[in-house]
Backbone as numpy.savetxt, mean C-alpha at the origin, in Angstrom:
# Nx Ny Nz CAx CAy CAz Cx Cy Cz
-5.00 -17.52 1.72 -5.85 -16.33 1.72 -4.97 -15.10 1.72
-5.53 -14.15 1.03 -4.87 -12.83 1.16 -4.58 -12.11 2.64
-3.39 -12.12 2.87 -2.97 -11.12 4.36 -2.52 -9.81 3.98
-2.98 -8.66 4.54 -2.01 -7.68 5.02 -1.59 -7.21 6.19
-0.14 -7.76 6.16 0.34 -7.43 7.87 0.62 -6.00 7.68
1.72 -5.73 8.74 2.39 -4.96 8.73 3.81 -4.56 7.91
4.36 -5.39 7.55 4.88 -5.44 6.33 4.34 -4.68 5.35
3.48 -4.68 4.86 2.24 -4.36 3.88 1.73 -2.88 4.05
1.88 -2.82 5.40 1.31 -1.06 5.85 2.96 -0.32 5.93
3.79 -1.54 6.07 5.00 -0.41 6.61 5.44 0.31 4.75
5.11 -0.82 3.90 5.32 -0.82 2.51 4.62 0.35 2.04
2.95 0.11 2.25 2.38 1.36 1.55 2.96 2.83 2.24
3.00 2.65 3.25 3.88 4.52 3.90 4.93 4.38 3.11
5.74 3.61 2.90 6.99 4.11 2.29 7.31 4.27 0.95
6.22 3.70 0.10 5.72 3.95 -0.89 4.83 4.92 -1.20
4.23 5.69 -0.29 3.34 6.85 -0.32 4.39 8.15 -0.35
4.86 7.67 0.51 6.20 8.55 0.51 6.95 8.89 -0.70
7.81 7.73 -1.39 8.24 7.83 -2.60 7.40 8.83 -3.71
5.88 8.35 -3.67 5.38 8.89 -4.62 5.42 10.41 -4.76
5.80 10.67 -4.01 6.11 12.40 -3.50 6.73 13.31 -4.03
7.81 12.33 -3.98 9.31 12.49 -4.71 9.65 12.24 -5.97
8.12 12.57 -6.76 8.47 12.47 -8.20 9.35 12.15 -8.90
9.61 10.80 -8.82 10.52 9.96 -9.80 12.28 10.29 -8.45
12.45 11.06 -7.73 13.63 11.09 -7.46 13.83 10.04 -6.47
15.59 9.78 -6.23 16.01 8.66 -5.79 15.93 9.12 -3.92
15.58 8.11 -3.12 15.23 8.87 -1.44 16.14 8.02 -0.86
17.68 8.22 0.10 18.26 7.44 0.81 17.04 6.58 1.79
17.76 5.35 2.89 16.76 4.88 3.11 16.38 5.39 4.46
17.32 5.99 4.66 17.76 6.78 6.03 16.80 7.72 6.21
17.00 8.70 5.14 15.68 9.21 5.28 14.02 8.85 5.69
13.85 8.05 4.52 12.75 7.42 4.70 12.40 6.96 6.19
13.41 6.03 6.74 12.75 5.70 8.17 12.76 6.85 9.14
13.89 7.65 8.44 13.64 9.02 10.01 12.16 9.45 9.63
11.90 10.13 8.56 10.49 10.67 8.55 9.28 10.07 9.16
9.67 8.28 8.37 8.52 8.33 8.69 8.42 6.87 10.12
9.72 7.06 10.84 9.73 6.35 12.02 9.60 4.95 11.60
9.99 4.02 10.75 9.68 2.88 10.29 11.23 2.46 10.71
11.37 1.36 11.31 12.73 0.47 11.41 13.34 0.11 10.07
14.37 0.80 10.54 15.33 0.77 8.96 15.16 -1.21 8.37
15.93 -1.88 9.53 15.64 -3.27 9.04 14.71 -3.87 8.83
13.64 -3.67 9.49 12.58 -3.60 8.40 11.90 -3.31 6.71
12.65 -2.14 7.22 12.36 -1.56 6.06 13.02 -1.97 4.74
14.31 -2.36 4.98 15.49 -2.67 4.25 14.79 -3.66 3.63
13.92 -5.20 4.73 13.75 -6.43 4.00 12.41 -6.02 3.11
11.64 -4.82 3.50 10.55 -4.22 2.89 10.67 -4.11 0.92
11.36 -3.47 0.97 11.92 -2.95 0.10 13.00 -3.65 -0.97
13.60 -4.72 -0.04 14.00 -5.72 -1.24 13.60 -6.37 -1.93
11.99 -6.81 -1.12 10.95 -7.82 -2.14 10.38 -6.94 -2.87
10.44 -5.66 -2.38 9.61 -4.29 -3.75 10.73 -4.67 -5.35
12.05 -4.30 -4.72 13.09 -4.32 -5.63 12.64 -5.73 -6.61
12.96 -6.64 -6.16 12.31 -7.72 -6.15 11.60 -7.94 -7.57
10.04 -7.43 -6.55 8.97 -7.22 -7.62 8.50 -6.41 -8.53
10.04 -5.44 -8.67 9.91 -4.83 -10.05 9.31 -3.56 -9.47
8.78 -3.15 -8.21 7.88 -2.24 -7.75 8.75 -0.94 -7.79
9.79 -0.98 -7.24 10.79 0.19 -7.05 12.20 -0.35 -7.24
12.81 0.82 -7.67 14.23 0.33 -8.12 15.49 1.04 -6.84
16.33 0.64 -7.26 17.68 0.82 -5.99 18.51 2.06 -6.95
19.55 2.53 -6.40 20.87 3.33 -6.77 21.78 2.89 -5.96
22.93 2.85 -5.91 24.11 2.53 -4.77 24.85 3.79 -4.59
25.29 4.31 -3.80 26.18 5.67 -4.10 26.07 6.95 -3.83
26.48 8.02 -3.75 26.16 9.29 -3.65 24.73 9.55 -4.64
23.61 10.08 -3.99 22.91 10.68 -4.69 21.66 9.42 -5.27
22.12 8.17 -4.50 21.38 6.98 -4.87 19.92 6.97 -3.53
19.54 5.70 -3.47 18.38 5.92 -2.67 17.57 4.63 -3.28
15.96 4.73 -3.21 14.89 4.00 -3.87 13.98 5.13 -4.32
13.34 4.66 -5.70 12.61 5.30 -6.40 11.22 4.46 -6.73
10.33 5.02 -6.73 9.18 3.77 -7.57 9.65 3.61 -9.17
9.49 2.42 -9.02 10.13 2.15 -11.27 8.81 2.61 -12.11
7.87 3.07 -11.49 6.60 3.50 -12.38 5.56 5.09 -11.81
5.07 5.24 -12.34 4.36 6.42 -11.75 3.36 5.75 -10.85
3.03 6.28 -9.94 2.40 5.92 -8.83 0.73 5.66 -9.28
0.28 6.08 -10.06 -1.26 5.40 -10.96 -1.10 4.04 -11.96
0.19 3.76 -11.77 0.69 2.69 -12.18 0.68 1.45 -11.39
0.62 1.67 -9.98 1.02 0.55 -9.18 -0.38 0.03 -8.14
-1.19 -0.90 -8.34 -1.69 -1.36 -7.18 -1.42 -1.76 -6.13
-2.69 -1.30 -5.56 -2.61 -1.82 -4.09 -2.73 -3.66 -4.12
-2.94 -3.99 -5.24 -2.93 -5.71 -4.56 -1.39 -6.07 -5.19
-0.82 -5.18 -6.04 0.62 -5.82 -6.81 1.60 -5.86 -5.52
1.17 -4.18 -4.44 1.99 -4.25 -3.63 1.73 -5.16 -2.37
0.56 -5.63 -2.23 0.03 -6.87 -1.30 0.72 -7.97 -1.77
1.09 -8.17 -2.97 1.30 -9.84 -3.13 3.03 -9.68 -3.22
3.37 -9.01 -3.76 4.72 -8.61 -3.55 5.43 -8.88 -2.38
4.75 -8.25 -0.89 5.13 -8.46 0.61 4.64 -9.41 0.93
3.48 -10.06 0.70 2.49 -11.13 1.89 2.77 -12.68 0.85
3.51 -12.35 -0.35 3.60 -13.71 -1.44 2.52 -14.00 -2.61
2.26 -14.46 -2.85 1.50 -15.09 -4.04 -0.50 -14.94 -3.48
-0.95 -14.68 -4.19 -2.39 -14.83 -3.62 -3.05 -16.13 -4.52
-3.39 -17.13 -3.66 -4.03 -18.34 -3.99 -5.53 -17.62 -4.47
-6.16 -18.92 -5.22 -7.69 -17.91 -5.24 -8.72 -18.49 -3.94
-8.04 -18.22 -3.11 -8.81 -17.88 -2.08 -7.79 -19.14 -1.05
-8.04 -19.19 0.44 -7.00 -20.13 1.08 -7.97 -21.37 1.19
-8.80 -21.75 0.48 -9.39 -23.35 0.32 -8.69 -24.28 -0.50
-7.97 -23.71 -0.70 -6.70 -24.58 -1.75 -5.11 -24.70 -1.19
-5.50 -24.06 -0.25 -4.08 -23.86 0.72 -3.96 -25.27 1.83
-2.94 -26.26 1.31 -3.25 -27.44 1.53 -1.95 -27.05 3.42
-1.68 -26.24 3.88 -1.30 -25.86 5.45 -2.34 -25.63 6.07
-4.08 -25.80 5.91 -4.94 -25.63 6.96 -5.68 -27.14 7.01
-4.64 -27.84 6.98 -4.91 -29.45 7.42 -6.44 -29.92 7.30
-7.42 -29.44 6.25 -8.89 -30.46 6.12 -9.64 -29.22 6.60
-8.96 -28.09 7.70 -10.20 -26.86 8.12 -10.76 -26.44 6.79
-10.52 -26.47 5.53 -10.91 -25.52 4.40 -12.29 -26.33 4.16
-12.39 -27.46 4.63 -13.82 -27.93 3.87 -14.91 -26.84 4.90
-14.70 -26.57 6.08 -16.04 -25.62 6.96 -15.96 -24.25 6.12
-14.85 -23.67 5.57 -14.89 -22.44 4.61 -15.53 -22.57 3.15
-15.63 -23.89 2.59 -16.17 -23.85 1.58 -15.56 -22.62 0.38
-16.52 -22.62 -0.06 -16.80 -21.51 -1.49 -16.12 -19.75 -1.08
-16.74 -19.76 0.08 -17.25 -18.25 1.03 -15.78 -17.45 0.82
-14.96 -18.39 1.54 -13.19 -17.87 1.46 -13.07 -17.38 0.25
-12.87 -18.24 -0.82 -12.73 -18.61 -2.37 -13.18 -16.55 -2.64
-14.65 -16.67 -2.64 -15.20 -15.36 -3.00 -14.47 -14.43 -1.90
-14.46 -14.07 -0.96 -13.76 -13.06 -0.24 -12.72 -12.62 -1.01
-11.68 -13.94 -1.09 -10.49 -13.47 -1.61 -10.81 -12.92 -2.42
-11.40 -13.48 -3.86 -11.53 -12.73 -4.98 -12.13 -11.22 -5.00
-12.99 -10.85 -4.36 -13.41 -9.52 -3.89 -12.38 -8.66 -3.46
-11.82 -9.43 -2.34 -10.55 -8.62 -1.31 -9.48 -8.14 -2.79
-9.14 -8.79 -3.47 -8.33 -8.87 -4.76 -8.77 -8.03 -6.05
-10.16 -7.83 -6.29 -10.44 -7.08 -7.22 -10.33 -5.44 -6.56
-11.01 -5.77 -5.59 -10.98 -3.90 -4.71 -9.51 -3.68 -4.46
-8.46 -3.97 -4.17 -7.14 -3.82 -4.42 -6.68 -3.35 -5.67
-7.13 -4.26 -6.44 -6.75 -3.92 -8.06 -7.08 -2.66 -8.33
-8.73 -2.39 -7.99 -8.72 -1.12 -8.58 -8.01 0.28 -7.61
-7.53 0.12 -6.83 -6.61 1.29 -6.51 -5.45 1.25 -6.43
-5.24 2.14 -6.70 -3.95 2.21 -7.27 -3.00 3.43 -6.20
-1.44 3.19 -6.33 -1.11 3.81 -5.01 -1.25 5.50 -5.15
-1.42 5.90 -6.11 -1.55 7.54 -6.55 -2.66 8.28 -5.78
-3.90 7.21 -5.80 -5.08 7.33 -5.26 -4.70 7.45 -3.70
-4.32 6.21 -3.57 -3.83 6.55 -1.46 -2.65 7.29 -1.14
-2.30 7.71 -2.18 -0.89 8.51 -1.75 -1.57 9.86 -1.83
-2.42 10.31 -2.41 -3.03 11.81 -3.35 -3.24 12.51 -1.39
-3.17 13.75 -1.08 -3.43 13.80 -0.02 -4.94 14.78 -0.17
-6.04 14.59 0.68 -7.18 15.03 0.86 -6.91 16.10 0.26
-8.06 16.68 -0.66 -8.79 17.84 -1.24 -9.55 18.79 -0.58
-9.34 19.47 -0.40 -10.14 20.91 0.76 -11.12 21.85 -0.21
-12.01 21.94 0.46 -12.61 23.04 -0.02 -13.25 24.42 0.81
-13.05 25.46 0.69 -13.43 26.61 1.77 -15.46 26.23 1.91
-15.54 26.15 2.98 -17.19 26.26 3.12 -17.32 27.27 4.32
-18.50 27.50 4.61 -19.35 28.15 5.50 -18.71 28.23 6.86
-18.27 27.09 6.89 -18.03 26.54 8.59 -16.08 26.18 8.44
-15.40 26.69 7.37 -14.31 26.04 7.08 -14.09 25.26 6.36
-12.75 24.46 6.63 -12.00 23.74 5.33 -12.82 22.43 5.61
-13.56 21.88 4.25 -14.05 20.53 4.58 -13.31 19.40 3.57
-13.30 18.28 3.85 -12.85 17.44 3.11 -13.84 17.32 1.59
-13.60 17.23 0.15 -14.51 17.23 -0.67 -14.39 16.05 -1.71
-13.47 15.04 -0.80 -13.65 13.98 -1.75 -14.53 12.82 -0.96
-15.52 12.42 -1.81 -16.74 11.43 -1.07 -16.41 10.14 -0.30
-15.29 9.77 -0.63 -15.01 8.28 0.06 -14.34 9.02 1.22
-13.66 10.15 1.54 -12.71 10.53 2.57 -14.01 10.81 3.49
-15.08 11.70 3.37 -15.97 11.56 3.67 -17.27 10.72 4.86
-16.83 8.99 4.06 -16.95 7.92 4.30 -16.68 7.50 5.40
-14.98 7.85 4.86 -14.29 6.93 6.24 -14.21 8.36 7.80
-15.45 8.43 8.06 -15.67 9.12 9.22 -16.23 10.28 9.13
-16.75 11.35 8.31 -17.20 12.56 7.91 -15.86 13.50 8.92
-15.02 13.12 8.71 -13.93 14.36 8.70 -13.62 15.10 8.49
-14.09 16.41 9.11 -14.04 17.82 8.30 -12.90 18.73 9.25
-12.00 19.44 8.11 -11.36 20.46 9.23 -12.02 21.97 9.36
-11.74 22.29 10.51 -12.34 23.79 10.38 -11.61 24.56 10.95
-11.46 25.88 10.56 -10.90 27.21 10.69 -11.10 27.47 12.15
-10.15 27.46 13.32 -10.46 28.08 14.59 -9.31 28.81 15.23
């Protein structure tokens, strides 16, 4: 079945990050000071990115990690399977849950595939993009509908 640990969250920040930095190369040093992420972590983070083609390396003065694509380029499930491994279609076929997969049936099967298409369609540009403001009545409100969503979060002028 599809996981996202922490691996996976430490990946998308540091990849949100990159996207920032329009195409330029970011030591890694940086990266964890900003954004408080354990360098060794981060290091093994970032090698399976390298890895998977996701972002590329420099060695040297002036080197760092870059994303190898523009950031509307890259999903959120390329960078899930990249860190968490391969996504089965669904974990009922995942012959390490010793006979439990027959009580999951079908149900798993579809999750995954759901969990996997809604990944697909976003892409890291989208979660990297930072909230849209708009001046209203009462102050700055958030004006994109899903941000919205996740809590009606509005800032205001005080």
């Amino acid at each position: 079945m599809l996981r996202i640990t922490k691996r996976s969250e430490y990946g998308l920040i540091a990849l949100s990050y990159l996207a920032g930095k329009n195409g330029r190369y970011c030591p890694i040093r940086e990266i964890t000071s900003v954004l408080s992420i354990p360098r060794r972590i981060l290091g093994e983070v970032f090698k399976d990115l390298v890895k998977a083609g996701v972002i590329r390396v420099a060695r040297g003065p002036g080197g760092g990690y870059r994303l190898s694509e523009p950031p509307d380029q890259i999903s959120l499930f390329r960078l899930v399977e990249a860190l968490e491994g391969p996504a089965a279609n669904g974990h009922a076929r995942n012959p390490s849950h010793n006979g439990r997969d027959s009580q999951l049936g079908t149900g798993a099967d579809e999750l995954a595939m759901e969990l996997r298409e809604v990944l697909d369609r976003y892409t890291l540009a989208r979660f990297a993009a930072p909230p849209r403001l708009a001046q209203g009545t009462r102050g700055l409100a958030l004006v994109e509908p899903e941000a919205q969503l996740r809590g009606g979060i509005y800032f205001t002028q005080e």
